[in-house]
Backbone as CSV, one residue per row, in Angstrom:
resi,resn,N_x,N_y,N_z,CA_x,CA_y,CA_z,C_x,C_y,C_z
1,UNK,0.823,-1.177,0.000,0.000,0.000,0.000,0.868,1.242,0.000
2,UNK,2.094,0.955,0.639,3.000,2.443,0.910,4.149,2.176,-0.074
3,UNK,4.973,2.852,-0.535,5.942,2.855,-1.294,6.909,3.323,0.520
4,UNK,8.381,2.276,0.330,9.148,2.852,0.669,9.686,4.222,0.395
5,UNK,9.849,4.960,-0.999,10.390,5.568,-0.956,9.205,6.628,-1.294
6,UNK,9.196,7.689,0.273,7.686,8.566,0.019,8.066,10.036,-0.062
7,UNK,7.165,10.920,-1.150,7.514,12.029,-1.418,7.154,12.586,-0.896
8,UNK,6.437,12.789,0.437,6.136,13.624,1.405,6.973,13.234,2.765
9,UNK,7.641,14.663,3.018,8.566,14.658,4.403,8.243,14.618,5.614
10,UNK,9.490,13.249,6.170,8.839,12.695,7.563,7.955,11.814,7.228
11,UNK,7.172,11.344,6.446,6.264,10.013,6.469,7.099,8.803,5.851
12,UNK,6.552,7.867,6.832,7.078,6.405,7.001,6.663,5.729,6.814
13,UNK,6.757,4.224,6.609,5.918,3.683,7.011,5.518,2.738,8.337
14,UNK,6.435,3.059,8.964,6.256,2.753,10.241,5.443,3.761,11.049
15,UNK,5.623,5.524,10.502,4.376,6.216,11.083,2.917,6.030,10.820
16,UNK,2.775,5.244,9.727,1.367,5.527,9.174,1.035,3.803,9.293
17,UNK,0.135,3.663,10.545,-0.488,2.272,10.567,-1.391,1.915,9.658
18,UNK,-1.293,0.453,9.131,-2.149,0.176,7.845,-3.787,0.232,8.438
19,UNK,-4.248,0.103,7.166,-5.900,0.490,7.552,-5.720,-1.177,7.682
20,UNK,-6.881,-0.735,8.769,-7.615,-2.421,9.406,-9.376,-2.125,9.544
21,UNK,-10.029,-3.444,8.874,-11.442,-3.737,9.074,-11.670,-3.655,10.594
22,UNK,-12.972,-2.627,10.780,-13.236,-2.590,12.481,-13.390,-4.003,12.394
23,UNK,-13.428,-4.185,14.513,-13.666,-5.200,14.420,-15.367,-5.723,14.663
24,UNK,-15.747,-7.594,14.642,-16.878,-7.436,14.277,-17.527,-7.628,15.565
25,UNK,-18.846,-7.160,15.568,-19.270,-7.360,16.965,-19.121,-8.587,17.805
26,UNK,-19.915,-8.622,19.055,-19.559,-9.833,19.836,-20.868,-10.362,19.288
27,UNK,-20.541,-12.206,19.598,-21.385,-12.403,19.013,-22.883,-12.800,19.581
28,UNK,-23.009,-12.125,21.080,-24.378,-12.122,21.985,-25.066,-10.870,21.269
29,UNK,-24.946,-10.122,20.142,-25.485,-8.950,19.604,-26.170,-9.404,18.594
30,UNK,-25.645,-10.423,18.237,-26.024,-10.553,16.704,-27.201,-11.903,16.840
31,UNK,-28.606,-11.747,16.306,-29.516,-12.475,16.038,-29.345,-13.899,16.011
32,UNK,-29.812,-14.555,17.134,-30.084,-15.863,17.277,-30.980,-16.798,16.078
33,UNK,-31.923,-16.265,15.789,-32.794,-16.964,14.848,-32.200,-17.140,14.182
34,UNK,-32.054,-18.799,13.151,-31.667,-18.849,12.013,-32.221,-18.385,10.108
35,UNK,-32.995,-17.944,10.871,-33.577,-16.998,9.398,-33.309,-15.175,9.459
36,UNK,-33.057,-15.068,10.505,-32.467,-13.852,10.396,-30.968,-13.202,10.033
37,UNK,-31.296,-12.149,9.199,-29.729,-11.895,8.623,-28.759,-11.800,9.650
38,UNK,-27.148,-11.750,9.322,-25.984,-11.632,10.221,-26.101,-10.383,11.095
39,UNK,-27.022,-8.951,10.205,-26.620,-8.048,11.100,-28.144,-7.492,10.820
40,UNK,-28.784,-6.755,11.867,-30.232,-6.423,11.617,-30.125,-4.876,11.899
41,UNK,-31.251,-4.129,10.805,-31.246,-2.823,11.115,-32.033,-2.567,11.931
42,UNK,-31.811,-1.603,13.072,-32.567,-1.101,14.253,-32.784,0.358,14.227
43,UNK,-33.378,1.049,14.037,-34.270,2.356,14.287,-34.324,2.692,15.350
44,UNK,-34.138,4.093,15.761,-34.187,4.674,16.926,-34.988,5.942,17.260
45,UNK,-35.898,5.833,18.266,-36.527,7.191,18.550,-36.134,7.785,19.566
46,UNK,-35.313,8.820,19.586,-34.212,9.155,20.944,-35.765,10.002,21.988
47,UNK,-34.998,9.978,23.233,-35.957,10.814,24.507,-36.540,12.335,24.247
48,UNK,-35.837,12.828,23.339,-36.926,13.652,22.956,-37.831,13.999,21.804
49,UNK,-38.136,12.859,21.427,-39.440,12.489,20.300,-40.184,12.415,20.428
50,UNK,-41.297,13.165,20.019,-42.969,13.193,20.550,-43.720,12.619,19.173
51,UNK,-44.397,11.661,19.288,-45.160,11.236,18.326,-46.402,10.480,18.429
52,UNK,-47.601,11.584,17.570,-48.639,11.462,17.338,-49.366,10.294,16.182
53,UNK,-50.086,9.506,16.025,-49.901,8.535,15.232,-49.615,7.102,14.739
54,UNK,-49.563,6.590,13.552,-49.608,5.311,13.368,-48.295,5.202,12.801
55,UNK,-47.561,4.143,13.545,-45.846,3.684,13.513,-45.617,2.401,12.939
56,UNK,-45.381,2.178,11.407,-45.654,0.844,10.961,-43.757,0.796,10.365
57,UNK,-43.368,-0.220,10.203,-42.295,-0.582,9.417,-41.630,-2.234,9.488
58,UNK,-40.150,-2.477,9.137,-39.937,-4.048,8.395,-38.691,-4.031,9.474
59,UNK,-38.333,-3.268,9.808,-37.004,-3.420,10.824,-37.509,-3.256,12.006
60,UNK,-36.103,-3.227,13.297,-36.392,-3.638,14.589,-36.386,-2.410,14.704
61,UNK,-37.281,-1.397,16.325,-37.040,-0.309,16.241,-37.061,-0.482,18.479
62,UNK,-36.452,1.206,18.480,-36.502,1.535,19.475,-36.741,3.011,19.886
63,UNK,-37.723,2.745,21.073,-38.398,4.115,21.574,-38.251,4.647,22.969
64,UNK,-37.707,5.937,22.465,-37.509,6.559,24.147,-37.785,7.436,23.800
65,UNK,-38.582,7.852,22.988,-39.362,8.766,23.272,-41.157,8.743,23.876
66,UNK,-41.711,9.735,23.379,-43.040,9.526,23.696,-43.558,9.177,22.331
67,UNK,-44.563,7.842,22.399,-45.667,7.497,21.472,-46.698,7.268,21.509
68,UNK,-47.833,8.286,21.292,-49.665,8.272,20.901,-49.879,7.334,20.007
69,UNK,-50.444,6.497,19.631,-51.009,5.269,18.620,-50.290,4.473,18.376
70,UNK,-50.535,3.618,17.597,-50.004,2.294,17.150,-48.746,2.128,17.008
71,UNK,-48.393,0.718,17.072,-46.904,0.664,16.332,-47.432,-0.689,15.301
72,UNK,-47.160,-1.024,14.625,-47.232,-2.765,13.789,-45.684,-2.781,13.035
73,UNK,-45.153,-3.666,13.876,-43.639,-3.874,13.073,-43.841,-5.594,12.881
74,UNK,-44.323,-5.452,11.694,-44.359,-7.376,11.344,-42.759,-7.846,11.506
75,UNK,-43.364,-8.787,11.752,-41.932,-9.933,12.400,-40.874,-9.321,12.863
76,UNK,-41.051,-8.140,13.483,-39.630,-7.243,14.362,-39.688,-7.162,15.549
77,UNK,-38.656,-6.815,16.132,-38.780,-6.499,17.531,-39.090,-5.164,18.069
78,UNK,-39.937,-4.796,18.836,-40.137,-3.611,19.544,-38.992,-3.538,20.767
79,UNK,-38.282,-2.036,21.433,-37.750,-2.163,22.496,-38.555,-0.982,22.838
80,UNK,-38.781,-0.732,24.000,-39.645,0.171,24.778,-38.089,0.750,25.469
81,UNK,-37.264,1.828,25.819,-36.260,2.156,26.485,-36.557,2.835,27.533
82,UNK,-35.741,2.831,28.828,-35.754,3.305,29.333,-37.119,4.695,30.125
83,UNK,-36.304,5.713,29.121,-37.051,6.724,29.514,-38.953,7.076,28.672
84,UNK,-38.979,5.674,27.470,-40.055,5.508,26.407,-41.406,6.076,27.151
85,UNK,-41.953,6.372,26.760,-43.723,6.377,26.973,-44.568,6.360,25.813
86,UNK,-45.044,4.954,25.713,-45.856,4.717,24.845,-47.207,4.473,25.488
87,UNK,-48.202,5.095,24.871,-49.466,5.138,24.868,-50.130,4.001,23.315
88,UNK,-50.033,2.866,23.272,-50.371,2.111,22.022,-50.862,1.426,21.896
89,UNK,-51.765,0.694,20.790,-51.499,-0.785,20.502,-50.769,-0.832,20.049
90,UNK,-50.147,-2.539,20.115,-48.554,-2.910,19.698,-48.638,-4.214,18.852
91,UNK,-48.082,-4.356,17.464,-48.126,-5.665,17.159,-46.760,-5.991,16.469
92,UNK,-45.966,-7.296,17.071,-44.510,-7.358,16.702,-44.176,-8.793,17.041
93,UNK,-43.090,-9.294,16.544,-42.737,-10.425,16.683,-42.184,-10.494,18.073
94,UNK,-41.805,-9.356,18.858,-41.141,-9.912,19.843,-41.430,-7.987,20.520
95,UNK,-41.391,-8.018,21.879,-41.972,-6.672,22.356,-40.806,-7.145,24.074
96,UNK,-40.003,-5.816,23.704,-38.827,-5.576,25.268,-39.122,-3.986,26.246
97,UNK,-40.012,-4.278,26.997,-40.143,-3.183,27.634,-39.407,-2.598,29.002
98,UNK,-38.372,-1.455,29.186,-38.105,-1.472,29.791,-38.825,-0.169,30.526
99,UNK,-39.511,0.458,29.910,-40.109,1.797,30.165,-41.423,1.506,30.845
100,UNK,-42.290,2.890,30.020,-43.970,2.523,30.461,-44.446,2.330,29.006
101,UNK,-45.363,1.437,28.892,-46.417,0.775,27.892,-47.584,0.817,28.589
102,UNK,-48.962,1.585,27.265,-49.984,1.577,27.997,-51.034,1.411,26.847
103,UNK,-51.632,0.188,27.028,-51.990,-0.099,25.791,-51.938,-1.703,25.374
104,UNK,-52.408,-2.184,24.764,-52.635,-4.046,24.264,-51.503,-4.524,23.278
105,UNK,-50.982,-5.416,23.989,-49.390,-5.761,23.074,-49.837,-7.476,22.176
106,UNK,-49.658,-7.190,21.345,-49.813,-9.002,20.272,-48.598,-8.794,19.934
107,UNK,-47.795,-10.393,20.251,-46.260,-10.393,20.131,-46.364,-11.743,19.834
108,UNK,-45.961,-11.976,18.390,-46.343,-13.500,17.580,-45.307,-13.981,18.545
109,UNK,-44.143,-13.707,19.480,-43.120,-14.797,19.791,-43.431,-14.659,21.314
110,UNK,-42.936,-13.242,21.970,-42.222,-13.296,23.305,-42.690,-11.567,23.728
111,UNK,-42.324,-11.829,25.149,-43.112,-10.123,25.374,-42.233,-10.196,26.803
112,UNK,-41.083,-9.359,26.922,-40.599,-9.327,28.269,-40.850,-8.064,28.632
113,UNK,-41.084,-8.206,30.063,-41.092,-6.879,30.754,-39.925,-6.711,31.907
114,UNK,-38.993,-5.760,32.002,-37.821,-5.645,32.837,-38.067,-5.361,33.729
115,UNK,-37.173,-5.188,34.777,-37.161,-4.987,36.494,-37.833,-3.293,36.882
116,UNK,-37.864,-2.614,36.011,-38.598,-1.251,35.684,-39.353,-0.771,34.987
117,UNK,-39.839,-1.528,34.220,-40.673,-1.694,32.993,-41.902,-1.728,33.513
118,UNK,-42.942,-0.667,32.687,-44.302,-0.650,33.351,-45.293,-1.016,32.023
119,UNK,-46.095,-2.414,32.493,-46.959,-2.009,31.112,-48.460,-2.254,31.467
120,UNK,-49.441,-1.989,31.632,-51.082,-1.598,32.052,-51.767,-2.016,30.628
121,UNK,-52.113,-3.279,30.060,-53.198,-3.581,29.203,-52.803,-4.712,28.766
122,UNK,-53.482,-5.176,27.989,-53.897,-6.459,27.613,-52.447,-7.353,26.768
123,UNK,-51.869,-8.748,27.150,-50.658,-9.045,26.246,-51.288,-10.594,25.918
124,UNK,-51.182,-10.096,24.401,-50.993,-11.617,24.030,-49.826,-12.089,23.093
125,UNK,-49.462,-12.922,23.173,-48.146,-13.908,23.396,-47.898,-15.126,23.136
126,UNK,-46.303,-15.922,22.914,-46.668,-17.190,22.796,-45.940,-17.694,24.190
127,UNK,-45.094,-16.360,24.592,-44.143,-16.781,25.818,-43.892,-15.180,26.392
128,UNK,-44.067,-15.110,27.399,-43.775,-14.094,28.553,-42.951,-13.845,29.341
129,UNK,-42.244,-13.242,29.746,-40.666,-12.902,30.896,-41.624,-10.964,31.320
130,UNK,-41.855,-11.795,32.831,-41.943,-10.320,33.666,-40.861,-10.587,35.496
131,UNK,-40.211,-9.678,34.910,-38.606,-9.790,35.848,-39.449,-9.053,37.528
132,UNK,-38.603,-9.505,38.471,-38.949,-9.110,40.161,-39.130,-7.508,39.460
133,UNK,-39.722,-6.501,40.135,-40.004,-5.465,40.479,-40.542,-4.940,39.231
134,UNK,-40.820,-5.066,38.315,-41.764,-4.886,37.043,-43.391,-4.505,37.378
135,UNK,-43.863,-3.520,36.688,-45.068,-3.731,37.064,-46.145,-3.680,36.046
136,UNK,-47.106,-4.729,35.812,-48.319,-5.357,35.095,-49.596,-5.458,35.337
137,UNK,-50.486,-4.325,35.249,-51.950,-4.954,34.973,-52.270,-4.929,34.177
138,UNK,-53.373,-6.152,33.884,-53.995,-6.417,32.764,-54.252,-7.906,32.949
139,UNK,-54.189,-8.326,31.301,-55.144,-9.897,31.253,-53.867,-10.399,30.076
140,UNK,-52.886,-11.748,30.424,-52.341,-12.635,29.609,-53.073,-13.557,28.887
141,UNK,-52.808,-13.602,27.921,-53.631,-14.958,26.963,-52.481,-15.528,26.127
142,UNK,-51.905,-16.379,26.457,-51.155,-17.167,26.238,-51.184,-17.922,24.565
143,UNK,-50.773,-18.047,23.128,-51.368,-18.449,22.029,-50.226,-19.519,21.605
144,UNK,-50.575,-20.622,21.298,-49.464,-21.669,21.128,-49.136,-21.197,19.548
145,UNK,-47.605,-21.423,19.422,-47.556,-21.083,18.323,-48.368,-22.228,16.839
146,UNK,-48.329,-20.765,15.798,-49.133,-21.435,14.792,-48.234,-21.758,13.437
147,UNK,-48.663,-23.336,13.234,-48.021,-23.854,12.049,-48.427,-23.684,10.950
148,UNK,-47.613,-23.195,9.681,-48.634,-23.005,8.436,-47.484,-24.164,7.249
149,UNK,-48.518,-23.850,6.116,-47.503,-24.925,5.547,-45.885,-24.234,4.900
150,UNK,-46.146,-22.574,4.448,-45.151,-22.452,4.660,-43.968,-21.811,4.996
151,UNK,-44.469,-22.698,6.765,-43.187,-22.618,7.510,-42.893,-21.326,7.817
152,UNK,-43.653,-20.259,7.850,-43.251,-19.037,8.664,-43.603,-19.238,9.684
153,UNK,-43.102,-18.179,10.683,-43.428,-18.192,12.106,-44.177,-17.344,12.502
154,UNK,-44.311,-16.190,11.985,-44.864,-14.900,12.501,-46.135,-14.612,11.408
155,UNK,-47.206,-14.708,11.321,-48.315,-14.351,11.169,-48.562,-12.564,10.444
156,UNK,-49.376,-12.434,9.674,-49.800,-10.982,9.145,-50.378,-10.326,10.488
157,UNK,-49.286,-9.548,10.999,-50.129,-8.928,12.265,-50.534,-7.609,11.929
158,UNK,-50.756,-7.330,10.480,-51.360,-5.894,10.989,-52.986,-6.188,10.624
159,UNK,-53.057,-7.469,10.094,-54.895,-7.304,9.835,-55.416,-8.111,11.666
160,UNK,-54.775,-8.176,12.348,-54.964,-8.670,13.802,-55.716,-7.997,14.304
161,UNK,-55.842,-6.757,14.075,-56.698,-5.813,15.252,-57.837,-6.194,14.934
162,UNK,-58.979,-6.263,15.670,-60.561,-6.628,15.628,-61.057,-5.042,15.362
């Protein structure tokens, strides 16, 4: 890449370290499922986002801000953060709340709620995680997962709402 002999003074090549590929993440970051790609795009709504409205898209997203209406992220993951306040219905392959949720969650896989995580309405689910000091009212309905012939896992959740 360097020529020993360089026409700009004082450069070496012992001063100038070769370019190196970052390195790649660890690999507890990167998507367990085997149908999911190596690296997944995630969306972010930082703490001071106010939003009025219906929140639909194909990637994983995350909210710390405030959200009025819906979210439907087919086969993605929702993260609720920290400082989030969502006011919603929610429909997603997988729903991580660590904030407040207020509002009816359909989560074709899994629906955890963290040790601070507040969520008040209705969850349905195929599997649930609510950690010591979390807090939950409402009504679980538990849905075994559904087999089709082909072989997806996650269901059309935005025609779900009644």
């Amino acid at each position: 890449m360097w020529n020993k002999q360089s026409d700009a003074p004082g450069s070496s090549p012992a001063q100038q370290p070769a370019w190196q590929p970052p390195q790649s993440a660890p690999a507890s970051t990167v998507s367990t499922r085997p149908s999911a790609p190596a690296s997944r795009a995630v969306s972010s709504l930082g703490a001071s986002i106010e939003i009025k409205g219906k929140v639909t898209g194909e990637e994983d997203l995350q909210i710390d801000g405030k959200l009025e209406g819906s979210v439907v992220l087919n086969g993605q993951r929702l993260t609720v953060g920290r400082t989030g306040k969502l006011s919603s219905e929610v429909w997603a392959r997988e729903v991580v709340v660590y904030g407040n949720l207020t509002g009816n969650l359909h989560a074709s896989d899994r629906v955890e709620i963290k040790k601070d995580g507040s969520v008040t309405g209705d969850i349905t689910t195929a599997r649930i995680s609510i950690e010591d000091g979390a807090y939950f009212k409402g009504r679980i309905e538990i849905e075994r997962a559904k087999h089709s012939k082909s072989g997806a896992d996650v269901p059309e959740l935005a025609g779900a709402a009644n």
